[in-house]
C-alpha atoms as an extended CHARMM CRD file, in Angstrom:
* protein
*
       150  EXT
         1         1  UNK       CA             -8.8670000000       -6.2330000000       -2.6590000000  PROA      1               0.0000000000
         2         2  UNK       CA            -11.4780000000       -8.9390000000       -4.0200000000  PROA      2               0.0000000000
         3         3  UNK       CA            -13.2930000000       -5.8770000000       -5.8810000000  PROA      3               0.0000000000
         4         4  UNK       CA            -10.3960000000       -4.8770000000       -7.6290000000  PROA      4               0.0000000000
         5         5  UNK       CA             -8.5810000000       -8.8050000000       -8.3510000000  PROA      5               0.0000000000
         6         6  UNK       CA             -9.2180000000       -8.0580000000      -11.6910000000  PROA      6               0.0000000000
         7         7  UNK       CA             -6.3650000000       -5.3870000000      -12.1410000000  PROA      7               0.0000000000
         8         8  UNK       CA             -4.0590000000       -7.9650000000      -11.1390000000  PROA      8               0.0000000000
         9         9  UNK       CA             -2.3840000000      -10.8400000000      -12.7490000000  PROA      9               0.0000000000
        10        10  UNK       CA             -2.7600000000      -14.3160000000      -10.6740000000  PROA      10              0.0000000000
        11        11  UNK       CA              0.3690000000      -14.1210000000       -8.6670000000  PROA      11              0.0000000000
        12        12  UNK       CA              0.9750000000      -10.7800000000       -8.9890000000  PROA      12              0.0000000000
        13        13  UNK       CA              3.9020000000       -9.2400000000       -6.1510000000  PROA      13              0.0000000000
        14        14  UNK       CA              2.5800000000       -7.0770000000       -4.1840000000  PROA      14              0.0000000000
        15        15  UNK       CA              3.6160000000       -4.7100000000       -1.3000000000  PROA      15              0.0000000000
        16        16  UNK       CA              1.4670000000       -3.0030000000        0.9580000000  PROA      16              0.0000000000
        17        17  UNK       CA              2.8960000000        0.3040000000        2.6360000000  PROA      17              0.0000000000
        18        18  UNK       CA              2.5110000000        1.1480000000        6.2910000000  PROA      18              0.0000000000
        19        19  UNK       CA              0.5840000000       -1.5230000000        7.3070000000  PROA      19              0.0000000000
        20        20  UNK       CA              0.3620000000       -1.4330000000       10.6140000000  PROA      20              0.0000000000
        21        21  UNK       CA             -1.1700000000       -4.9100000000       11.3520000000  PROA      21              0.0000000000
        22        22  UNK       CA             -1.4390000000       -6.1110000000        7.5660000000  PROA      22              0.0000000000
        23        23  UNK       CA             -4.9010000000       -6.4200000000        7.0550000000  PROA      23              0.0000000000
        24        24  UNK       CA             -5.2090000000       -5.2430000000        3.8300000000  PROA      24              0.0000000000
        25        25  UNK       CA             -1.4800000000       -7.0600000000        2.2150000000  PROA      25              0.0000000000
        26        26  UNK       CA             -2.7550000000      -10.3690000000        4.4380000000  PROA      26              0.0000000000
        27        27  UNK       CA             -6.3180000000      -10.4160000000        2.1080000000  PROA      27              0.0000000000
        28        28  UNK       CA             -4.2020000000      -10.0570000000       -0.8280000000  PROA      28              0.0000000000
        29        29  UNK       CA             -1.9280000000      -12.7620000000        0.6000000000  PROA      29              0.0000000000
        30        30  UNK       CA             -5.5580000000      -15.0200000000        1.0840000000  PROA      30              0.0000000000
        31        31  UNK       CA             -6.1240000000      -14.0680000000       -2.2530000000  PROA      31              0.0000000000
        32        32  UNK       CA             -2.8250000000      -16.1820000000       -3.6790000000  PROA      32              0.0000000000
        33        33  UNK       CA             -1.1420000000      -12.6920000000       -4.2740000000  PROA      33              0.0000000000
        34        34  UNK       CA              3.0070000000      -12.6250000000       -3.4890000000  PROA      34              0.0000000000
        35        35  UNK       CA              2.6230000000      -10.1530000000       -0.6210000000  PROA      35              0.0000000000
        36        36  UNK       CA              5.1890000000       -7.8800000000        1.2370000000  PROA      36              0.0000000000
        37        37  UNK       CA              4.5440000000       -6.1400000000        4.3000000000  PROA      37              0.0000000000
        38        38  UNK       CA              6.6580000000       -2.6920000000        4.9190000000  PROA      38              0.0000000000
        39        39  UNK       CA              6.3870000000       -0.6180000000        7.8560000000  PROA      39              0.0000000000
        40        40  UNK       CA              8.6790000000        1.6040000000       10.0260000000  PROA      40              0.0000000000
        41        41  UNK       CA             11.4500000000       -0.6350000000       11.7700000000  PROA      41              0.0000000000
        42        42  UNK       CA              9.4830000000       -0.5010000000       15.2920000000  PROA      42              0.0000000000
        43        43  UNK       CA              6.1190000000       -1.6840000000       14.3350000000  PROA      43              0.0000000000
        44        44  UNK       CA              7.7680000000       -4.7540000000       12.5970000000  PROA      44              0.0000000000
        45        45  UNK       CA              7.1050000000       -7.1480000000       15.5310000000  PROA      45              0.0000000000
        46        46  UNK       CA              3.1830000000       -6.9070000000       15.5670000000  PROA      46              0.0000000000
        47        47  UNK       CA              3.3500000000       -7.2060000000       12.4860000000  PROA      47              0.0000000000
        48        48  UNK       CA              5.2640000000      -10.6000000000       12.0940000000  PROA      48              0.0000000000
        49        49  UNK       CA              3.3740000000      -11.3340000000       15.1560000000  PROA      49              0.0000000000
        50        50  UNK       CA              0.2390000000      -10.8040000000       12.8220000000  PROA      50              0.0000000000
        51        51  UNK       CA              1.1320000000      -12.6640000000        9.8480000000  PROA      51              0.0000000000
        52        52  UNK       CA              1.9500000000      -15.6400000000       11.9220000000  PROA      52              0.0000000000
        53        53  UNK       CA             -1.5370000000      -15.4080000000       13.7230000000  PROA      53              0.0000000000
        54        54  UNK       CA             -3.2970000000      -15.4720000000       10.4500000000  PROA      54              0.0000000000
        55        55  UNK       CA             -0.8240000000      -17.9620000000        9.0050000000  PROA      55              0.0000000000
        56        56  UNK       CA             -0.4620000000      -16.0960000000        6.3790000000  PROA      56              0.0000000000
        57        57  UNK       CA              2.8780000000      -16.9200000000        3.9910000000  PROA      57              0.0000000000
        58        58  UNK       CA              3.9450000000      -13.0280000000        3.6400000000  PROA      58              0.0000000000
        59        59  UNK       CA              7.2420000000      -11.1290000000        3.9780000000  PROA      59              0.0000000000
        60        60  UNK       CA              7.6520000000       -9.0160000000        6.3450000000  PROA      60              0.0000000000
        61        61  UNK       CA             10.3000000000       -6.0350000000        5.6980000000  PROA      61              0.0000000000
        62        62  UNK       CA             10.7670000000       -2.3070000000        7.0580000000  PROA      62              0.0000000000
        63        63  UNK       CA             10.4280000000        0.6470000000        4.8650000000  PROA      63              0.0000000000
        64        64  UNK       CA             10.1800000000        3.6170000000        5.9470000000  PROA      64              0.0000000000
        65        65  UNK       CA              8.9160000000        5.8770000000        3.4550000000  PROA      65              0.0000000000
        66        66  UNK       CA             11.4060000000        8.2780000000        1.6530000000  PROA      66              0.0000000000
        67        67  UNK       CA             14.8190000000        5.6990000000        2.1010000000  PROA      67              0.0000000000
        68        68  UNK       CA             15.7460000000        4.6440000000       -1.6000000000  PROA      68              0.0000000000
        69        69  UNK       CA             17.7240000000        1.8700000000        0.2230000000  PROA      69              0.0000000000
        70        70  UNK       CA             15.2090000000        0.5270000000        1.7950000000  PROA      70              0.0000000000
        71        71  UNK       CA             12.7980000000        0.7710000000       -1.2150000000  PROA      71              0.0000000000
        72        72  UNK       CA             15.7150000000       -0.8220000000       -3.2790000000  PROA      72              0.0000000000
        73        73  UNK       CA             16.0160000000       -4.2410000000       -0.7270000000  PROA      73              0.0000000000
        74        74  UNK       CA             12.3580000000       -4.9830000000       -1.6160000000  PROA      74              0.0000000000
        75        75  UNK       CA             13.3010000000       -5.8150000000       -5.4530000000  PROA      75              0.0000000000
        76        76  UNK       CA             10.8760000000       -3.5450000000       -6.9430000000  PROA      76              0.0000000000
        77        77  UNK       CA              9.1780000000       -3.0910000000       -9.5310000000  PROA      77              0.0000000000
        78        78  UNK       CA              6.0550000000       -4.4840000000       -7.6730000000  PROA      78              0.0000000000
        79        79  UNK       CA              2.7240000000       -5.3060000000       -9.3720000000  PROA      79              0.0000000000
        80        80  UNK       CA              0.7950000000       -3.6830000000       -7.0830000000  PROA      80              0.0000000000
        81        81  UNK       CA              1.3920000000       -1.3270000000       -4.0370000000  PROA      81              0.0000000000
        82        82  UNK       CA             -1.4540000000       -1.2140000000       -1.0540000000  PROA      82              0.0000000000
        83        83  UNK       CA             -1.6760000000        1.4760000000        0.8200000000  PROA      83              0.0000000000
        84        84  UNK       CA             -5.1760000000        1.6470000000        3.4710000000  PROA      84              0.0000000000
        85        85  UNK       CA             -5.0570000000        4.8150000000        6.1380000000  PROA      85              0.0000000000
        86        86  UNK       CA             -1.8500000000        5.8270000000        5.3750000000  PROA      86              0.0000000000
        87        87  UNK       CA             -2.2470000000        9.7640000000        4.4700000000  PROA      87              0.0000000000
        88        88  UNK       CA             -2.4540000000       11.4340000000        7.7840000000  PROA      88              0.0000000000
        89        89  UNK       CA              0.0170000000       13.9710000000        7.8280000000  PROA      89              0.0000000000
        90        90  UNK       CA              0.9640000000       16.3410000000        4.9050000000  PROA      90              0.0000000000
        91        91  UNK       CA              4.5140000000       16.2420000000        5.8110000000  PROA      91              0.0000000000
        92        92  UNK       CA              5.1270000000       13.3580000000        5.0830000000  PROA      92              0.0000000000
        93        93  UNK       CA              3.3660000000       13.0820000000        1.4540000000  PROA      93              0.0000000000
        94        94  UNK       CA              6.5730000000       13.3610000000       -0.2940000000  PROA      94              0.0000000000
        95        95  UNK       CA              8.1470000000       10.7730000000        1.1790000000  PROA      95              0.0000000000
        96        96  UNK       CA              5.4440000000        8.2310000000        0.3950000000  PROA      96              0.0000000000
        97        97  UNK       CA              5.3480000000        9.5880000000       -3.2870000000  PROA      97              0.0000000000
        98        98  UNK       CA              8.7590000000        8.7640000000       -3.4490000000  PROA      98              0.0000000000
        99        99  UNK       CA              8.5540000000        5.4580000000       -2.3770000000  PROA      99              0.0000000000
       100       100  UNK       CA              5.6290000000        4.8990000000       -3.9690000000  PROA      100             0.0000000000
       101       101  UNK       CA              7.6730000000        6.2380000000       -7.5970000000  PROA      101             0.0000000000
       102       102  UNK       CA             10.9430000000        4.0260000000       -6.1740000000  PROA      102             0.0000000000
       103       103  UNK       CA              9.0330000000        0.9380000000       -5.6590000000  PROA      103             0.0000000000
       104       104  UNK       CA              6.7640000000        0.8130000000       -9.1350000000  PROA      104             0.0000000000
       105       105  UNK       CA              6.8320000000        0.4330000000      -12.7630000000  PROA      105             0.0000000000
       106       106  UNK       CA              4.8610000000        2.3770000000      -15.5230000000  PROA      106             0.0000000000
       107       107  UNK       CA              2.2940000000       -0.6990000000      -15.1300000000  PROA      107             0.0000000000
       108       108  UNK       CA              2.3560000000       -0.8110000000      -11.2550000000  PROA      108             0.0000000000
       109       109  UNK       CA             -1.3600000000       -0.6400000000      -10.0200000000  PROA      109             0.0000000000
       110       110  UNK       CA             -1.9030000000        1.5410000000       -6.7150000000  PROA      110             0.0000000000
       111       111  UNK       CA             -4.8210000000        1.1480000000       -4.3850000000  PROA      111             0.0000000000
       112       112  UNK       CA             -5.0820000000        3.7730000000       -1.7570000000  PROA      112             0.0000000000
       113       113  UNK       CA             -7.8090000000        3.1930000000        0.4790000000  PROA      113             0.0000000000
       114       114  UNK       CA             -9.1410000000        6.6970000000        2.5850000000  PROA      114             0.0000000000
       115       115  UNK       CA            -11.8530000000        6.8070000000        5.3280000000  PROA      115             0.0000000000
       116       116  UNK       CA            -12.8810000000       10.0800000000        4.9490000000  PROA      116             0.0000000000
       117       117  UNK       CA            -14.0670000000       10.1100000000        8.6450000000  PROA      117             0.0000000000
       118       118  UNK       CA            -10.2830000000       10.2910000000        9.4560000000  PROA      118             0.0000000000
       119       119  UNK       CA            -10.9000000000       14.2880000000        7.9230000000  PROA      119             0.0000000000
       120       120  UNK       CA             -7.6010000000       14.4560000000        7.0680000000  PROA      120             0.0000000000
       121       121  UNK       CA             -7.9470000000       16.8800000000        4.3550000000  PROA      121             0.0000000000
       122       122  UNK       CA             -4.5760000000       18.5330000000        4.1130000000  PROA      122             0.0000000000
       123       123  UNK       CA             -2.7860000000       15.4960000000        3.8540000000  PROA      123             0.0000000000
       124       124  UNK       CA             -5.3810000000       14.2660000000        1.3940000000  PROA      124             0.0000000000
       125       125  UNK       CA             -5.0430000000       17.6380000000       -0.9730000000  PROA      125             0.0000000000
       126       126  UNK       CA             -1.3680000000       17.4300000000       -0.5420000000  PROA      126             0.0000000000
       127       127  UNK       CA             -1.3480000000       13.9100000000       -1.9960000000  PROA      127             0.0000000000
       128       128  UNK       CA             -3.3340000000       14.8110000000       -4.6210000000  PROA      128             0.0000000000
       129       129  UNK       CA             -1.4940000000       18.0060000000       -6.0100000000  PROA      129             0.0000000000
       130       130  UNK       CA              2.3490000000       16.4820000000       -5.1250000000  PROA      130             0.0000000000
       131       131  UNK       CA              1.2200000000       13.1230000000       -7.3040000000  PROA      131             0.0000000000
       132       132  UNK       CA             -0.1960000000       15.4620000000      -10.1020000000  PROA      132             0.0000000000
       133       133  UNK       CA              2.8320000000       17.3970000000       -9.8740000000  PROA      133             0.0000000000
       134       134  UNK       CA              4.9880000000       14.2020000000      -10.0110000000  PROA      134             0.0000000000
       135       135  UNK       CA              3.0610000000       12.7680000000      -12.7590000000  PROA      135             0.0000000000
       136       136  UNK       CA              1.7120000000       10.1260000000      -11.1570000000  PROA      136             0.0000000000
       137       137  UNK       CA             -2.1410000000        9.6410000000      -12.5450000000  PROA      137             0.0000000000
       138       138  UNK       CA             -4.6600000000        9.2500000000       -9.4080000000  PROA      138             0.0000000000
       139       139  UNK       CA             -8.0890000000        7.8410000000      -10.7140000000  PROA      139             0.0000000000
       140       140  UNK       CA            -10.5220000000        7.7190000000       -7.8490000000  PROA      140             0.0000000000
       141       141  UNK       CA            -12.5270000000        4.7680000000       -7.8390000000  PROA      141             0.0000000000
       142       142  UNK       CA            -16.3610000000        4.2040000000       -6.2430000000  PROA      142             0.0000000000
       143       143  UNK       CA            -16.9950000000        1.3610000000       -3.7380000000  PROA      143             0.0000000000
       144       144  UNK       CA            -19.3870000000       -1.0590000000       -6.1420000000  PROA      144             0.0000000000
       145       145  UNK       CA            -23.0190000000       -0.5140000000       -4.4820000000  PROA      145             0.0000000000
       146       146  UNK       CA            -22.9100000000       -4.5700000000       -5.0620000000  PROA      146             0.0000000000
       147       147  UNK       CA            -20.2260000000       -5.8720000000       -2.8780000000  PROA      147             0.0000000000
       148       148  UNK       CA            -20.6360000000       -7.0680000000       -0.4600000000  PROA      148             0.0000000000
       149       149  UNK       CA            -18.5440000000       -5.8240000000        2.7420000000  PROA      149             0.0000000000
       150       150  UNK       CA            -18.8660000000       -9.1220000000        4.5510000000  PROA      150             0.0000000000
């Protein structure tokens, strides 16, 4: 998220999607971004139970991807969506599209973060033919050889 701060407006509203414990939406919180966490319904707990370990001022919401009423409550358009590990099934690509289309603007910034040691490659190729297909413009972007990770 640091890498990429300069996309973003100070303040910027953010949402991350699926995020499991938060990591990723809880640097951007860190960062002095307006951060909302989204996840299916039963994972909510850890992660509430997560922002409050990290102290971290955050919202906390379910989402699950596909449910325009859900994507509605959040009060989109967002500045920026977050999405880390989240493509691991190609079933479920067109949900996330859609929620990633419901929740966004035409200047909305997306950063999808892969590990390609997941191998995922169907879900990965589905993602990247249903968001041409949907217009959506996917620009992949090289890890700067001059970060540092720490």
């Amino acid at each position: 998220t640091r890498h990429h701060a300069e996309m973003l407006r100070p303040r910027a509203r953010c949402v991350e999607l699926g995020a499991g414990l938060g990591v990723v939406g809880l640097c951007a919180a860190v960062l002095g971004y307006d951060v909302t966490l989204t996840d299916r319904r039963e994972v909510l707990p850890l992660l509430r139970e997560s922002a409050e370990a990290n102290l971290a001022q955050v919202r906390v919401e379910a989402c699950p991807w596909g449910c325009a009423e859900a994507a509605a409550a959040l009060q989109p358009p967002f500045d920026c969506l977050l999405m880390a590990d989240v493509l691991y099934e190609a079933p479920l690509v067109p949900r996330l599209l859609s929620t990633i289309l419901a929740l966004s603007s035409p200047s909305t910034v997306a950063l999808l973060a892969y590990d390609e040691a997941v191998a995922r490659w169907d879900a990965f190729a589905a993602f990247y033919a249903q968001a041409a297909a949907a217009r959506i413009k996917v620009c992949p972007m090289e890890v700067s050889k001059d970060v540092d990770p720490q």
